[in-house]
C-alpha positions as CSV (number, residue, x, y, z in Angstrom):
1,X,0.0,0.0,0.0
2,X,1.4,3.5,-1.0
3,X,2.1,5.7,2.3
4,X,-0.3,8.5,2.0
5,X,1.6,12.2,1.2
6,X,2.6,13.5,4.6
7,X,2.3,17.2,4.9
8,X,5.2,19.6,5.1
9,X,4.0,20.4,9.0
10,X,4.8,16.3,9.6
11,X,7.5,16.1,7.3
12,X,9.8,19.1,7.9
13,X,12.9,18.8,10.1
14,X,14.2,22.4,10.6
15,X,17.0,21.5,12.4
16,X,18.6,19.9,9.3
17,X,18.8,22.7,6.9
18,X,22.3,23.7,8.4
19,X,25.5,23.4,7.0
20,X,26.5,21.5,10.0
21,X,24.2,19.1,9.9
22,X,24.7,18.7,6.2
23,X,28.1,18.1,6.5
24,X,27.5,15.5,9.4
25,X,25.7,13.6,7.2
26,X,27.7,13.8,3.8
27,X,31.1,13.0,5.7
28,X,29.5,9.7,7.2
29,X,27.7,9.1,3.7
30,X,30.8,9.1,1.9
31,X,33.6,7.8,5.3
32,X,34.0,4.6,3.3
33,X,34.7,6.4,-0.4
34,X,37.9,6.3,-2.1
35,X,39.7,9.8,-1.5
36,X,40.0,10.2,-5.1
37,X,36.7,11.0,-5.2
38,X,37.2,14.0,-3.2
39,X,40.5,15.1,-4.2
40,X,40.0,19.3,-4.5
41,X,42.1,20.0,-8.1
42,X,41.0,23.7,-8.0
43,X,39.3,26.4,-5.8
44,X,38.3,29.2,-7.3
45,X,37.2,32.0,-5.7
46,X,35.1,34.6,-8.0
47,X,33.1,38.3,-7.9
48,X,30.8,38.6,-10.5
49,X,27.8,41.0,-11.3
50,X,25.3,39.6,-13.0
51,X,22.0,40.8,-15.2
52,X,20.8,37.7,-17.1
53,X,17.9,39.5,-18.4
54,X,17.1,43.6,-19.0
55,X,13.9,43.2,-16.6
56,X,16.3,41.5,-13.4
57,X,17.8,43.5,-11.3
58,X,21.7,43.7,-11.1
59,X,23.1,41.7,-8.6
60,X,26.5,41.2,-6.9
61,X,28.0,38.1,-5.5
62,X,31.2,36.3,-4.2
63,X,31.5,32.7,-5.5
64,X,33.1,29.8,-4.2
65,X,34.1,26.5,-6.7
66,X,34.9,23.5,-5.1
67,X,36.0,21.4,-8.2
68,X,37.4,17.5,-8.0
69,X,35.7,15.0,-11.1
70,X,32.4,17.1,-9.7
71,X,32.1,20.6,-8.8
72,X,30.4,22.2,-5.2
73,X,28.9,25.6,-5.8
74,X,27.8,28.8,-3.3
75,X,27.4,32.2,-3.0
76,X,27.3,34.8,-0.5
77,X,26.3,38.6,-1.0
78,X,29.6,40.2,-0.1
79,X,33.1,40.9,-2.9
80,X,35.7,38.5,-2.8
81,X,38.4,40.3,-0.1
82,X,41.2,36.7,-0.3
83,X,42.6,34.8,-2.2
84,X,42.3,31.3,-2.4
85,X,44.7,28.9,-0.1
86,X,46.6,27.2,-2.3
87,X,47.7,24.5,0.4
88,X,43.6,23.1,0.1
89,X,44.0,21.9,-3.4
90,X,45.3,18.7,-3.5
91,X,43.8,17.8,-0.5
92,X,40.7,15.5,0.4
93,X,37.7,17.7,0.8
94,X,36.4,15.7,3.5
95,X,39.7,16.0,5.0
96,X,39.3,20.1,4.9
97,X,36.1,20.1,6.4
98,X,37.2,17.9,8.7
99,X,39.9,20.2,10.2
100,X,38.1,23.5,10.0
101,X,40.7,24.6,7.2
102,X,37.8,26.4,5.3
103,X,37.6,30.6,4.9
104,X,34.2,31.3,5.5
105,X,30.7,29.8,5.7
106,X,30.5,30.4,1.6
107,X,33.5,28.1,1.2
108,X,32.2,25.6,3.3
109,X,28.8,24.8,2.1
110,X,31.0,24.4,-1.7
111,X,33.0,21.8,0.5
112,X,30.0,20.0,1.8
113,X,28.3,20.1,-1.7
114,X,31.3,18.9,-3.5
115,X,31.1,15.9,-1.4
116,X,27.5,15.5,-0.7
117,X,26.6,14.7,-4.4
118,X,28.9,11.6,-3.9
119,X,26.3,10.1,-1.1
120,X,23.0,10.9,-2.7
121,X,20.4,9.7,-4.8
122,X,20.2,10.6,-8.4
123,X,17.6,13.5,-9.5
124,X,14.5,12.4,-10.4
125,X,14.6,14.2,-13.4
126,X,17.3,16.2,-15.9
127,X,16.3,18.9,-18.2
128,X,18.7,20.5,-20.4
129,X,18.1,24.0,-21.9
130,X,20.3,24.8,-25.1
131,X,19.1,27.8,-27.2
132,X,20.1,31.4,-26.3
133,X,20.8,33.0,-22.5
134,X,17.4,34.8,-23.0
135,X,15.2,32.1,-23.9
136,X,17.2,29.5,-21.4
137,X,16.1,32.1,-18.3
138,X,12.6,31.6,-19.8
139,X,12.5,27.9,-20.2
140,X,14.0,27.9,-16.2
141,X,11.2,30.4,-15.0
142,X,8.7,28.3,-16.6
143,X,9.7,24.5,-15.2
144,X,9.4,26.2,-11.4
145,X,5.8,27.6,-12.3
146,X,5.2,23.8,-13.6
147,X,6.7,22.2,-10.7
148,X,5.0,24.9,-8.5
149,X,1.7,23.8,-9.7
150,X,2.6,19.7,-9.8
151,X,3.9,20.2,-5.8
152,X,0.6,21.6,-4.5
153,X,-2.1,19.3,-6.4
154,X,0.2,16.7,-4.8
155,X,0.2,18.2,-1.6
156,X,-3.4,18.2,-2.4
157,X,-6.2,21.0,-3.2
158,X,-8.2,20.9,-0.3
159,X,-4.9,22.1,1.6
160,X,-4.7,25.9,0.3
161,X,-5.0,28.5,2.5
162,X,-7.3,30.5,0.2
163,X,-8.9,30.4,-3.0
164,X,-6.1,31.1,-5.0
165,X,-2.8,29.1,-4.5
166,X,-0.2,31.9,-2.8
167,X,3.8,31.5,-3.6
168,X,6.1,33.4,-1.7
169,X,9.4,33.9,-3.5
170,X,12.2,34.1,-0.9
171,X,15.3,35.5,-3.0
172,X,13.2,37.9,-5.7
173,X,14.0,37.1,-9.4
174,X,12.0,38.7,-12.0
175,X,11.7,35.9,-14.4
176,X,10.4,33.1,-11.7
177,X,7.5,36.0,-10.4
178,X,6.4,36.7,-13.6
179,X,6.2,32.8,-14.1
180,X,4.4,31.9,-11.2
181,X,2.0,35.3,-11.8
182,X,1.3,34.3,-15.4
183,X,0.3,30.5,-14.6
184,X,-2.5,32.6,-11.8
185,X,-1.0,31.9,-8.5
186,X,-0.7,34.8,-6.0
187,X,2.6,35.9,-5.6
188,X,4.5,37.4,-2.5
189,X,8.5,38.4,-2.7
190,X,11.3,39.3,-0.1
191,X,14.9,39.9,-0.4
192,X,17.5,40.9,2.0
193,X,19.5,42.6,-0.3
194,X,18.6,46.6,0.1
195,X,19.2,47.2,-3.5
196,X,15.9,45.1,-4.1
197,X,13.8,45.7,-1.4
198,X,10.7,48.2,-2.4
199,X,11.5,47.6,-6.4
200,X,8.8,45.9,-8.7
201,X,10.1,42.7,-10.0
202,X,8.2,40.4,-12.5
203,X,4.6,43.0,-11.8
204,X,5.8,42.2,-7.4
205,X,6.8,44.6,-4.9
206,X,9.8,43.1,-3.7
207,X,9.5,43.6,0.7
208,X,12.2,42.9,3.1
209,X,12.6,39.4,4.3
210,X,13.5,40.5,7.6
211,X,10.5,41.6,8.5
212,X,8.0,40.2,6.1
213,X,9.1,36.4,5.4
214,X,6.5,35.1,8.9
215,X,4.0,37.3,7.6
216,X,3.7,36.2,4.2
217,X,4.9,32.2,5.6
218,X,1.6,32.2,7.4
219,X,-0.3,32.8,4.3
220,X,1.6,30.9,1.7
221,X,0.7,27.5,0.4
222,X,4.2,27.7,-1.1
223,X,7.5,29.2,-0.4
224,X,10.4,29.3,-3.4
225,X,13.7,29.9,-1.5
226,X,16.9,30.6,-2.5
227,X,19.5,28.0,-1.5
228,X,21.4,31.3,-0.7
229,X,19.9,31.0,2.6
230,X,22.4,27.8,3.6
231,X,25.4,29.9,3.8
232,X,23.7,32.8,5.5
233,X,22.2,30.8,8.1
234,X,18.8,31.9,7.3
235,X,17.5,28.2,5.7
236,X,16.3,26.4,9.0
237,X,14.9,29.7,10.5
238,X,12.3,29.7,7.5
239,X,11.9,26.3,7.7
240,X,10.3,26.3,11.1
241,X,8.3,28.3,9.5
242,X,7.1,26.5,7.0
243,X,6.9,23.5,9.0
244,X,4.8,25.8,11.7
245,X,2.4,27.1,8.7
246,X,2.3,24.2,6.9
247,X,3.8,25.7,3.9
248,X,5.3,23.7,1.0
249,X,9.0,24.1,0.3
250,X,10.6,24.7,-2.9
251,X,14.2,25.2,-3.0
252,X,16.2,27.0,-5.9
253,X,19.7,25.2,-5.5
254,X,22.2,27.5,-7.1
255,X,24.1,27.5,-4.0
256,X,24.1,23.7,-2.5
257,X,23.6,22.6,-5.9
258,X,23.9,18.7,-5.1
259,X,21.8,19.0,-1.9
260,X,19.0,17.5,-3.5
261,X,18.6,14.2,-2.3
262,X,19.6,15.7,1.3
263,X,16.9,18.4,1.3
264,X,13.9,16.7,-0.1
265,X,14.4,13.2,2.7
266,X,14.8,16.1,5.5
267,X,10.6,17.2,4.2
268,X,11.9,19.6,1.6
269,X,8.8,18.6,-1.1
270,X,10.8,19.8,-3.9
271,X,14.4,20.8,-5.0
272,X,15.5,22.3,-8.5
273,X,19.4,22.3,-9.4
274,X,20.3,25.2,-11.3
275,X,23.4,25.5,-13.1
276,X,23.9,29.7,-12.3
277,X,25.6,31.5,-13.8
278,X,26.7,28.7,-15.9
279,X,22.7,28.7,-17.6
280,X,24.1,32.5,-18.9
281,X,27.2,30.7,-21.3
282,X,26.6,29.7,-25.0
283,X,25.6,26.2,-25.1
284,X,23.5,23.4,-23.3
285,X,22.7,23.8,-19.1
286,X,21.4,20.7,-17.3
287,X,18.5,21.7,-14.6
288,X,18.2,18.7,-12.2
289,X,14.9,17.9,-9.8
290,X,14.3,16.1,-6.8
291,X,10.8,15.8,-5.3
292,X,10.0,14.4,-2.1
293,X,8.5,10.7,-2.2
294,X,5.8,10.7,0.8
């Protein structure tokens, strides 16, 4: 008999979506791996600005690469100050976390999801995007508005909070709004960046997460959020939330990008790998998605 869909206020374990817990778990997952496995054979360390689209906003970042035969991706919101140590590279990634050797938290959660992927299950689907940047930001937007829509009718109907399905969008991006907007959910953003707070992204005002993310939590049947929120140490704050509220969970893993397996058997309900700023290069871009069983 097929276990009946538990709901996010049953399924959710807040305490997990830390970058110490994660890394608990992906250094037992993987204890018995060979270390060539984890070998780091570069580090990059990267400040980029970024406008994928004339209707995003501009957005800064500092970028950590953990790269072996697989690659561990985060962000944060401050510039690059150092330089990489070169003594890491060669070493076992496991072996780094291990001894604390890491900069920051930014570098850390690249560790953990270099080594992470190495100990999870494989996505339950792939999609790859290969026609030009603009239309490749398009394509994205519009498989989170479809999985957006697949996630609740599975979470079932009868569970909204209102008449019309409401998706907070916890990191605001033009593109995924306007998405979400167009297939008729009600939409809600927040940022914590100041250069987006009060602007109108994707026909949203864009309020400050700070203050705003328990309000519109409450009310949402779904919250999109930004795998930015590992490093920052903001992730298992709105989780409570959403486990208090009983509001799905959808998280955009550009940051954590191999978290996926990790996320969704911890009561994520869904989990969407995207290759950024990779999608924005000439050429194909893989989007991977987890979804959470029962």
């Amino acid at each position: 008999m097929t276990k009946r869909f538990r709901q996010p206020r049953v399924a959710l374990k807040p305490a997990a979506f830390s970058v110490e817990t994660a890394e608990k778990w992906a250094l037992k997952r993987t204890s018995k791996l060979p270390a060539g496995l984890f070998r780091l054979t570069a580090l990059w360390y990267v400040d980029l600005v970024r406008q994928p689209t004339p209707d995003e906003r501009k957005t800064r970042y500092t970028a950590r690469i953990a790269q072996s035969e697989n690659y561990g991706f985060s962000t944060g919101p401050t510039p690059v100050t150092k330089r990489p140590d070169p003594a890491l590279v060669g070493q076992d990634a496991r072996q780094i976390l291990s001894k604390r050797a890491y900069r920051d938290s930014v570098e850390r959660t690249a560790l953990v999801d270099l080594i992470i992927d190495h100990g999870s299950r494989a996505a339950d689907r792939r999609i790859t995007l290969d026609r030009p940047s603009r239309v490749k930001c398009a394509g994205r937007a519009t498989i989170f508005s479809e999985e957006a829509d697949a996630l609740l009718r599975r979470k079932g109907l009868q569970h909204l909070k209102g008449p019309t399905p409401h998706v907070l969008v916890v990191g605001a991006t033009a593109g995924v709004i306007a998405a979400l907007r167009a297939r008729g959910f009600e939409v809600s953003a927040t940022d914590l960046w100041p250069e987006a707070v009060g602007k109108e992204l994707g026909g949203v005002r864009v309020r400050y997460g700070k203050t705003a993310n328990a309000w519109f939590m409450k009310h949402a049947d779904l919250a999109v959020i930004t795998g930015m929120a590992l490093p920052n140490g903001t992730l298992s704050g709105l989780m409570e939330m959403a486990k208090r509220h009983n509001t799905s969970t959808m998280i955009w893993a550009i940051s954590g990008r191999n978290f996926g397996d990790y996320y969704t058997r911890h009561g994520a309900d869904c989990v969407i790998s995207d290759p950024s700023p990779f999608l924005q290069l000439p050429g194909p871009a893989t989007l991977a998605i987890w979804r959470r069983k029962r």
